[in-house]
N, C-alpha and C positions, 0 to 999 in steps of 0.2 A: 190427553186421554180421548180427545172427540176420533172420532174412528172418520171422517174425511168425507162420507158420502152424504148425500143430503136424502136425510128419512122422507119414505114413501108411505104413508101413512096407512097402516091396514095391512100393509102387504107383508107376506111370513118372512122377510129381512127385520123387521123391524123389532121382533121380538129379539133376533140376533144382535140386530143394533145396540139395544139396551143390555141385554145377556153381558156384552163385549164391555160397555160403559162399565159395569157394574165391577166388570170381572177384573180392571184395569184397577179400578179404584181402589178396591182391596188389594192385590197386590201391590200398588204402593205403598198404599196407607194405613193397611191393617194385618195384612200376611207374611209383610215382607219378601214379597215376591215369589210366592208360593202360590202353585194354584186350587184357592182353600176354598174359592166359591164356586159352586159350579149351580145347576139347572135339577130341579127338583121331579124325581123321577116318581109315576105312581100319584096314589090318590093325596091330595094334602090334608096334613092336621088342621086344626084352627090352633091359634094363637096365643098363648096362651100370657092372661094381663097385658096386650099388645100397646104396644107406645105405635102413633103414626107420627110422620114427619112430611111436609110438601112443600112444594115453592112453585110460584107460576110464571108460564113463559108466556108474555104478551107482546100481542102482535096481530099481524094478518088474522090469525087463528085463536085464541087461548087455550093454553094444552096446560094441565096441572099434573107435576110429577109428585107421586103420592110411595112413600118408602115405609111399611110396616113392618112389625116383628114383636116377637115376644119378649117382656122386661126384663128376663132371663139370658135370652141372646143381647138385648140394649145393653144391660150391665159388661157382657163379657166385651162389645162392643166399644162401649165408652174406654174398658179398662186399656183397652190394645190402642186404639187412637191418642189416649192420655201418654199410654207408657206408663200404667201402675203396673202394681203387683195385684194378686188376690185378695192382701190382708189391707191393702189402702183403703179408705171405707172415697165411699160413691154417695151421690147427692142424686134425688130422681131430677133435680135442674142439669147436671151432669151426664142422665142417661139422652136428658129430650136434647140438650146441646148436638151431644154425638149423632143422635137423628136427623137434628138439623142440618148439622154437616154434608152426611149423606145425601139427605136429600136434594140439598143444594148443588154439590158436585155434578149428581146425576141427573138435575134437572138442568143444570147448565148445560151440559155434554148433549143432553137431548134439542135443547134450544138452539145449538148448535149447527144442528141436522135438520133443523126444520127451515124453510123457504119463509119469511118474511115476519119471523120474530122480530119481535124488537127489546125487552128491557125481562128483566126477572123480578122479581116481585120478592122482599124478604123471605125467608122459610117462619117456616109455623110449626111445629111439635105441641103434641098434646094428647092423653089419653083416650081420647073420642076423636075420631077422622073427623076429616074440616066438615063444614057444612057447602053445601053446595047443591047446584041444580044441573048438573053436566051430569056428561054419560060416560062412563069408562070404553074406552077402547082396546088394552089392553091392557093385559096383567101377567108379568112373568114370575115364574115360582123357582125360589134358591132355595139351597141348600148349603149353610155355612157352620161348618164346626156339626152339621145332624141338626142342626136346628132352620126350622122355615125363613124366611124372607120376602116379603112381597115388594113388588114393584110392580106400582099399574101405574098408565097415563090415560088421562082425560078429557074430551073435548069439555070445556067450558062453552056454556051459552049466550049467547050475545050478550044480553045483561051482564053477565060476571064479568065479562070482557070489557066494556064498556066500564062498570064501576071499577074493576081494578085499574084502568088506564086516566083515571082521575089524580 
């Protein structure tokens, strides 16, 4: 899924870069091949009971890939990666898993693209976004099934960087 070129940090590829990760991954693994995600047109909603999901690429830099959405989309999320039906019942350990996943995927693909990553850092799912003292740098906005998506990446700061590489 890594799209080959190596992210330039800031520059308006990058939000394509990830678009393209993103866009990969779902039709694998969640559309079947369909192009079911695309880029969110217009002002965004907020979230609605939002589950986030992240994982961190360290290295040279620390960059935290951070995957949101509402528990509504997680459920419908969880049920397509599992291969349930509607009537399966879902566990909220079940919907943070599927976040996890994602996020993992597309943080890896991102870690990818960046010049002198070094390791990933387990994923983290949780109703409250991680704590953290980084700055976001980007955030791109989906649109899957009518329902929002977030993907933003994070510069982490030296300290984070430093204590995750412990």
């Amino acid at each position: 899924m890594s799209r080959g070129a190596a992210m330039d940090t800031g520059s308006p590829s990058e939000e394509q870069q990830v678009l393209g990760i993103a866009q990969d991954l779902f039709a694998a693994m969640v559309d079947g091949g369909t192009d079911g995600l695309g880029s969110w047109a217009g002002p965004m909603p907020g979230l609605e009971d939002p589950l986030h999901a992240w994982v961190d690429a360290i290295g040279e830099a620390g960059t935290r890939t951070l995957v949101s959405a509402g528990e509504g989309t997680c459920r419908e999320l969880a049920r397509r990666l599992l291969g349930l039906g509607d009537a399966d019942p879902l566990e909220q350990e079940d919907l943070l898993d599927a976040m996890r996943e994602v996020a993992n995927i597309i943080g890896g693909n991102v870690k990818s693209l960046m010049p002198g990553a070094g390791r990933l850092t387990p994923p983290g799912a949780d109703t409250a976004p991680p704590p953290g003292r980084g700055s976001r740098r980007l955030e791109v906005r989906l649109r899957w099934r009518g329902a929002p998506i977030l993907v933003s990446l994070w510069s982490l700061t030296d300290d984070e960087t430093e204590e995750r590489n412990r």
